[in-house]
C-alpha positions as CSV (number, residue, x, y, z in Angstrom):
1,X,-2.9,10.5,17.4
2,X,-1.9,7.1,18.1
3,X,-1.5,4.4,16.1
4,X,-4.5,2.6,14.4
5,X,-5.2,-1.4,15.7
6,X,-4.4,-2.2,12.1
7,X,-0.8,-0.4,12.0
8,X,0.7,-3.0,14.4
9,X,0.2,-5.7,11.6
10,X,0.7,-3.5,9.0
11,X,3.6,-1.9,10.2
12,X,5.5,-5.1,10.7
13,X,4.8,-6.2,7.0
14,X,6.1,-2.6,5.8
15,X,8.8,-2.8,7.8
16,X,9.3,-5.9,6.3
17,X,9.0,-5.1,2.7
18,X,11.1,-1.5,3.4
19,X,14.5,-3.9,4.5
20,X,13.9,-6.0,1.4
21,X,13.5,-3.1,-1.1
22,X,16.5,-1.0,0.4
23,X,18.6,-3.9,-0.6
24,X,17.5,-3.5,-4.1
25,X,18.5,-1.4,-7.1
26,X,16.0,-0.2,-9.1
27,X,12.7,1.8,-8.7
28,X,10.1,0.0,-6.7
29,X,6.1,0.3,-6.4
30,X,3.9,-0.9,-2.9
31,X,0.2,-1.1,-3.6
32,X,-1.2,-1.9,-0.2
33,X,-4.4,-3.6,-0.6
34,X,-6.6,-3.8,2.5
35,X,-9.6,-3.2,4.3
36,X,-7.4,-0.8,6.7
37,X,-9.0,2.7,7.8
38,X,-8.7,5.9,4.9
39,X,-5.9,7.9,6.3
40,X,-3.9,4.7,8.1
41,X,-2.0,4.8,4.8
42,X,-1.1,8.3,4.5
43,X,-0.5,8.9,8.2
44,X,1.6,5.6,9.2
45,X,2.6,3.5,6.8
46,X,3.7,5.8,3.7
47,X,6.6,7.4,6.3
48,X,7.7,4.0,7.7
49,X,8.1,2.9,4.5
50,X,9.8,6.0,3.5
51,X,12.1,5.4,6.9
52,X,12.9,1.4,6.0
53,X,13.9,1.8,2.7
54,X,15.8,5.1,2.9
55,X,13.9,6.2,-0.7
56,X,11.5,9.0,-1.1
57,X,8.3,8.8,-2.8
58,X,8.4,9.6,-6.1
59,X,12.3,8.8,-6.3
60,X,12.5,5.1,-6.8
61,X,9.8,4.6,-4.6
62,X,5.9,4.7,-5.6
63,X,2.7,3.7,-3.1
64,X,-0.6,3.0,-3.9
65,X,-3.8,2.3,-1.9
66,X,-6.3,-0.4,-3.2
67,X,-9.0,-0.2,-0.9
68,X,-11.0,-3.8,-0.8
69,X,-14.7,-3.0,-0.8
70,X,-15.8,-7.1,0.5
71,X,-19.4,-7.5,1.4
72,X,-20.7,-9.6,4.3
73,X,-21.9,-13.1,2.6
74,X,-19.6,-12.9,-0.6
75,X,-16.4,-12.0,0.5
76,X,-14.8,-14.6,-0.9
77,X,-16.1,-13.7,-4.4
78,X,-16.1,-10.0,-3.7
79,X,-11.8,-10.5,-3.4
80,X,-11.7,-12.8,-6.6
81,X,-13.6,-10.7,-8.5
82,X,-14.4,-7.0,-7.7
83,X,-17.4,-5.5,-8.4
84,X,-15.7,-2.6,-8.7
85,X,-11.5,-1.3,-8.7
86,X,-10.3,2.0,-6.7
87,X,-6.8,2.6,-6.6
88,X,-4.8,6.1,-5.2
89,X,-1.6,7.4,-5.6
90,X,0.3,10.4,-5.0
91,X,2.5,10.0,-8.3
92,X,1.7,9.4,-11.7
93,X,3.8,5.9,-11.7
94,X,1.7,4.3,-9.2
95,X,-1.6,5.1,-11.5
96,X,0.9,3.6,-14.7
97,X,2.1,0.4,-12.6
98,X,-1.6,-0.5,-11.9
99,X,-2.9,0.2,-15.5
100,X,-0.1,-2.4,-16.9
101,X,-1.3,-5.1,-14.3
């Protein structure tokens, strides 16, 4: 299946943030926050993050998905103050990083 419109974008800024964090010590956690399409994470960016920073998930490297929910006429409002707050993870340190912030 080819790449999603979105990964293009996307996968520049993971790319991005893969070269930065490969250069670090330390474990690190990506929450990707977007309006991007369910499975896009999973699918395309998880393993070119994976690729860029040379970690594997759940070994110094956590992701989670925090799908924005904005509604036609109060977007603005909807991304300063969610109605509502979904997050996903495959590991339990992604589900601990979000419930310290």
């Amino acid at each position: 299946q080819p790449p999603s419109s979105a990964f293009f974008t996307s996968g520049a800024v993971t790319r991005e943030i893969g070269a930065a964090i490969k250069t670090k010590r330390g474990p690190h956690v990506v929450v990707y926050r977007s309006t991007i399409l369910p499975g896009t994470t999973d699918e395309q960016l998880v393993p070119l993050l994976v690729e860029s920073t040379g970690r594997r998930i759940g070994d110094g490297l956590d992701v989670v998905y925090n799908p924005e929910f904005l509604r036609e006429g109060s977007s603005i409002a909807d991304f300063h103050a969610p109605p509502y707050t979904i997050v996903g993870s495959p590991t339990p340190r992604g589900y601990e990083v979000m419930d310290e912030m």
